[in-house]
C-alpha angles and dihedrals in degrees: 000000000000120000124244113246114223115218111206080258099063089035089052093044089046094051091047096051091051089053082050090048094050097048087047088059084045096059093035092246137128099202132026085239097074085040106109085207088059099114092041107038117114097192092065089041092053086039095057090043088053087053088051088049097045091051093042094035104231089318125112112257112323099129131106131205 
């Protein structure tokens, strides 16, 4: 079995989503959606632009879906 080896990117981007999913069991829900905080919530913002970062590696932009 080989081992998966983690850029700063996917460990940035893991970190961050278990920060979202914390938040989510604090506020007894199960998507940001149902979440009343959703258009002001800085977690989720810095979430999706660890995502970005995580697809585009630290670029702007270059990546495709």
């Amino acid at each position: 079995m080989s081992e998966q080896i983690l850029d700063e990117w996917q460990i940035a981007l893991a970190q961050k989503k278990v920060e979202l999913e914390l938040c989510q069991i604090e506020h007894q829900v199960n998507s940001c959606f149902k979440c009343t905080k959703i258009l002001n919530c800085q977690l989720r913002d810095s979430y999706v632009k660890t995502v970005y970062d995580s697809m585009s590696k630290g670029e702007s932009g270059g990546f495709e879906f």
